[in-house]
C-alpha positions as CSV (number, residue, x, y, z in Angstrom):
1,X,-21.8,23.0,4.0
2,X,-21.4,23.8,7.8
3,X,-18.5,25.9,8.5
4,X,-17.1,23.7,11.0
5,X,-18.1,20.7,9.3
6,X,-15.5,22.4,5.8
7,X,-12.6,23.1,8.6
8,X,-12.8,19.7,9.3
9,X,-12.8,18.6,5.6
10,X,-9.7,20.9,4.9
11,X,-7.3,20.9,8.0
12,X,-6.7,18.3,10.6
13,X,-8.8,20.1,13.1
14,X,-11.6,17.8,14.0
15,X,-15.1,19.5,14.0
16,X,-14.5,20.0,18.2
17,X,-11.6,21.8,17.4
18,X,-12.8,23.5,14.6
19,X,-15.3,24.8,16.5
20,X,-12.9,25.9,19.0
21,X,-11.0,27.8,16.0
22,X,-14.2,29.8,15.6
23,X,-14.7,30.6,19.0
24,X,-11.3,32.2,19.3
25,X,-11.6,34.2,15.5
26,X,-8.9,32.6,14.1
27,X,-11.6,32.1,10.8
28,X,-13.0,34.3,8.1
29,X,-15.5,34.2,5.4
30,X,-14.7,36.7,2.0
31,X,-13.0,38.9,4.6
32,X,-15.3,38.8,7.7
33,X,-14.2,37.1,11.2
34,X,-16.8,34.2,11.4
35,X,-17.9,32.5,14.8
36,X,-20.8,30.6,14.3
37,X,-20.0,27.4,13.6
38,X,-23.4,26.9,12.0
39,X,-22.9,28.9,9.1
40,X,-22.9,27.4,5.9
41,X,-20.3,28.4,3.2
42,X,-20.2,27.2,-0.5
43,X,-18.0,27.1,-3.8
44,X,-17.8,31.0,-4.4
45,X,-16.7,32.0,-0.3
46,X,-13.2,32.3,0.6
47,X,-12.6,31.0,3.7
48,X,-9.7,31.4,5.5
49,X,-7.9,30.1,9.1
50,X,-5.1,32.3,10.7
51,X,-4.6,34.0,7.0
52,X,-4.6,30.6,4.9
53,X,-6.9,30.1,2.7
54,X,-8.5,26.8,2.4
55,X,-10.1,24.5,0.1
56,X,-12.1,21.1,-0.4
57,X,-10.6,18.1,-1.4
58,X,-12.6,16.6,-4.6
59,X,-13.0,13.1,-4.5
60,X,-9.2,11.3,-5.6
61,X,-8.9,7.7,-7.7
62,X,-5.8,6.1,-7.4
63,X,-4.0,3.0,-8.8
64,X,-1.0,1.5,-6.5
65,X,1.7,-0.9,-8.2
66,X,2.0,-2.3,-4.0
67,X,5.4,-3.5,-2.7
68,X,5.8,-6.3,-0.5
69,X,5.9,-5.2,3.3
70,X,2.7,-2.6,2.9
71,X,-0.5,-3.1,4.5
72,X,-4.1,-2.3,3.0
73,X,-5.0,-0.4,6.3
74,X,-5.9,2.4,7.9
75,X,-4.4,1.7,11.0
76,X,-0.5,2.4,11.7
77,X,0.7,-1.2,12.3
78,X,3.9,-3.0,12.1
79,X,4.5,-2.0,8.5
80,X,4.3,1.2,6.2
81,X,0.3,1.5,4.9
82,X,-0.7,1.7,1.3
83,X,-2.1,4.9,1.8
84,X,1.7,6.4,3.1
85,X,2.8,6.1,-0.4
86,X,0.5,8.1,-2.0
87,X,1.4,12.0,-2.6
88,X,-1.5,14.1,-2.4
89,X,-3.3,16.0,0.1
90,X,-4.8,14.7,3.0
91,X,-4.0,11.2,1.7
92,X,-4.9,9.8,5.1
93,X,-8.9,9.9,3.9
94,X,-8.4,7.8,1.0
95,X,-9.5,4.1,1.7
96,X,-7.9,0.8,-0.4
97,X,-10.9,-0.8,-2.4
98,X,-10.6,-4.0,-1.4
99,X,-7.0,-5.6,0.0
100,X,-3.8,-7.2,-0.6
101,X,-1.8,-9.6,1.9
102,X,1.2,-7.6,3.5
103,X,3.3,-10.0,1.4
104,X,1.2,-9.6,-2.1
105,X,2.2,-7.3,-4.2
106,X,0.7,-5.5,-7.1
107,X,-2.4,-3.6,-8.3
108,X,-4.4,-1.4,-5.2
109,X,-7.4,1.1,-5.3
110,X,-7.6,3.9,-3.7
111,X,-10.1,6.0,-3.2
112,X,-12.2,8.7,-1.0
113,X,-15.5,8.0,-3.2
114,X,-16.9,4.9,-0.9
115,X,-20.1,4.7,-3.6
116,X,-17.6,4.0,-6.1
117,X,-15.4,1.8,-3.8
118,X,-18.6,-0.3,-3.2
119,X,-19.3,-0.6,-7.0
120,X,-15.6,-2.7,-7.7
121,X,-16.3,-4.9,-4.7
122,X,-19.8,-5.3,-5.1
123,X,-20.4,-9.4,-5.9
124,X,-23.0,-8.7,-8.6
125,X,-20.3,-7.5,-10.6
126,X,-18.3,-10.4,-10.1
127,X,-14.9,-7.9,-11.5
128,X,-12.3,-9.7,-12.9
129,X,-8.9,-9.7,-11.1
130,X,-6.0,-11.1,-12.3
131,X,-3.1,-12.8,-10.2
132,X,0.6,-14.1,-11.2
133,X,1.3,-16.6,-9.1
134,X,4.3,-18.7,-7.8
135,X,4.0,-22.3,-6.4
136,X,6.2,-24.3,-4.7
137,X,5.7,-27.4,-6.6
138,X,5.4,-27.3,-10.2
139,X,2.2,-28.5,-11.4
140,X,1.4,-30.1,-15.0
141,X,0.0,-33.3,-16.8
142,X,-2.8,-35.0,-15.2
143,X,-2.2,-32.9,-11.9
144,X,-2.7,-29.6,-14.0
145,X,-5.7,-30.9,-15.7
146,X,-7.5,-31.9,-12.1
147,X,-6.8,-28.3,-10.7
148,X,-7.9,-26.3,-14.0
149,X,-11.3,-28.2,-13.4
150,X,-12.0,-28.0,-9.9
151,X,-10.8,-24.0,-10.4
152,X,-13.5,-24.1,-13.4
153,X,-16.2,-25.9,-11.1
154,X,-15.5,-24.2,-7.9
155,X,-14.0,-25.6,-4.8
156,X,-15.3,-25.8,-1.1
157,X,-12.8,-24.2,0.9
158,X,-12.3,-24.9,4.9
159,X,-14.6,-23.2,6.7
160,X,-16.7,-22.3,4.0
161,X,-20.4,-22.9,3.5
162,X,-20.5,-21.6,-0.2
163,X,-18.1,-23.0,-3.0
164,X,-15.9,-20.1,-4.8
165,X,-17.1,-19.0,-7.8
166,X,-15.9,-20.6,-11.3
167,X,-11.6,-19.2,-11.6
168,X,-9.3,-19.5,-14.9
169,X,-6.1,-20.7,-14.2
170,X,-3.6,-21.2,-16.5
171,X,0.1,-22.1,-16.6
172,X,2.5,-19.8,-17.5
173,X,5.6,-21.9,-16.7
174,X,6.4,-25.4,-14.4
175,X,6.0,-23.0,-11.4
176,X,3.8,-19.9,-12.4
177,X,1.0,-19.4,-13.1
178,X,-1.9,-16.9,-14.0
179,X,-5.0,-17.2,-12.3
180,X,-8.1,-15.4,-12.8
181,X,-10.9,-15.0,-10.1
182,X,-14.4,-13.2,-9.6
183,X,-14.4,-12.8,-5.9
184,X,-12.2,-11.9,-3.3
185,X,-12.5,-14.2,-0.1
186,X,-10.4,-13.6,2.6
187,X,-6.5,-15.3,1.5
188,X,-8.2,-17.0,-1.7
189,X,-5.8,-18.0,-3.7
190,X,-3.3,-19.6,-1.1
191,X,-5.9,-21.6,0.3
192,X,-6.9,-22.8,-3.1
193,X,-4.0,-23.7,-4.4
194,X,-3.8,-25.1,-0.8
195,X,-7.0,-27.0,-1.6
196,X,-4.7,-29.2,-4.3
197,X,-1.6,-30.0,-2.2
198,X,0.7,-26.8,-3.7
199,X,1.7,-23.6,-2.1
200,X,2.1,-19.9,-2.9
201,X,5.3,-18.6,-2.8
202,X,5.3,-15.2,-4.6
203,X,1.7,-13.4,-5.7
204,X,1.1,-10.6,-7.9
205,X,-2.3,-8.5,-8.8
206,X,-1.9,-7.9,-12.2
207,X,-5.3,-5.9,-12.5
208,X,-8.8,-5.0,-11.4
209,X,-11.7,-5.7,-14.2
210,X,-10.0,-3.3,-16.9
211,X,-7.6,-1.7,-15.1
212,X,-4.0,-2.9,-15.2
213,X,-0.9,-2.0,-14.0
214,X,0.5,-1.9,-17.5
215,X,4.1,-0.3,-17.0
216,X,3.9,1.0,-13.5
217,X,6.7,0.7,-11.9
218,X,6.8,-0.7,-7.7
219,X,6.2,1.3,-5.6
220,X,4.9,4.1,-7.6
221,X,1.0,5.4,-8.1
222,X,-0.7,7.1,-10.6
223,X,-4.2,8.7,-10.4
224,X,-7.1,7.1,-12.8
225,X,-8.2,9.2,-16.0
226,X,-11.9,9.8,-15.6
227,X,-12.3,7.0,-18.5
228,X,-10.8,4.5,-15.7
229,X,-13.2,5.6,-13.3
230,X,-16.2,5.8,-15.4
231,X,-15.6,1.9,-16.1
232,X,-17.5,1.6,-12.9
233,X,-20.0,3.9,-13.1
């Protein structure tokens, strides 16, 4: 790797800066002041900047049990970002895989591995997620039955040219219910529970193809087990 191009992977210098860095000798290579910002370094040099030494980042897998009030973005916005509640270095690279609403809680990706980010989200793969969801209304008999089909058949949504793929739902209670999809459309659920005259008042991501939140508490994050990640492989 360029020795600029590792500053930039280990500090927040960007590359112009980095180069900068160099210019002035602030950087070293297994002892030696280093200027050039072409030269390459690998796994066995010690690099250093003003006495510090540095070191890459491997790629990072985290799970995210999201609160409400946290956006899936990378842009500072009205409200705290997924990625701010995550504890490791140089969090600010890691991307969400996939997002939530800023009122949806529950299970978020995270990732700086964007091959393995496109592998979740990837429609051939059509990955399971899991929602707990509360409705407004509470929705049984014939009414139930009539939604658990057109979920099962697929429904046109507004402004769609393509129906949604086949979804399980299934009550859990008057008002809650646990729906399983194989897509992720932009506000999905609301606007199919929309679709058949109900609304969603509270909605939780249980899980992501085999991964699950299990006993995580809100708020908190775990990194994945390279089992977890290997499920997408």
């Amino acid at each position: 790797m360029r020795l600029d191009r590792f500053l930039a992977e280990t500090t927040d210098l960007t590359r112009s800066l980095a180069k900068k860095a160099l210019h002035r000798g602030e950087v070293s290579v297994n002892g030696v002041v280093v200027k050039q910002p072409a030269t390459h370094v690998g796994d066995e040099d010690r690099v250093e900047w003003d006495g510090q030494p540095l070191a890459l980042v491997g790629l990072r897998y985290v799970m995210l049990n999201k609160p409400a009030d946290v956006e899936c973005s990378a842009r500072r916005g009205l409200y705290p970002r997924a990625v701010d509640l995550i504890d490791l270095p140089r969090a600010e690279r890691l991307q969400t895989v996939g997002r939530l609403d800023v009122d949806t809680t529950g299970l978020v990706l995270l990732t700086d591995d964007g091959q393995w980010s496109h592998r979740v989200t990837s429609p051939r793969r059509r990955c399971a997620k899991v929602y707990r969801v509360v409705l407004a209304e509470p929705l049984a008999g014939a009414a139930l039955d009539e939604a658990v089909r057109r979920f099962d058949e697929g429904m046109l949504l507004d402004g769609e040219e393509k129906p949604t793929l086949p979804a399980r739902l299934a009550m859990l209670g008057p008002r809650e219910a646990e729906l399983t999809l194989y897509e992720g459309r932009y506000h999905q659920v609301k606007r199919m529970f929309a679709a058949i005259g109900n609304r969603v008042t509270a909605l939780h991501r249980e899980s992501v193809g085999p991964l699950a939140l299990g006993t995580l508490p809100m708020g908190d994050w775990r990194e994945l087990s390279e089992a977890e990640v290997a499920e997408f492989a």
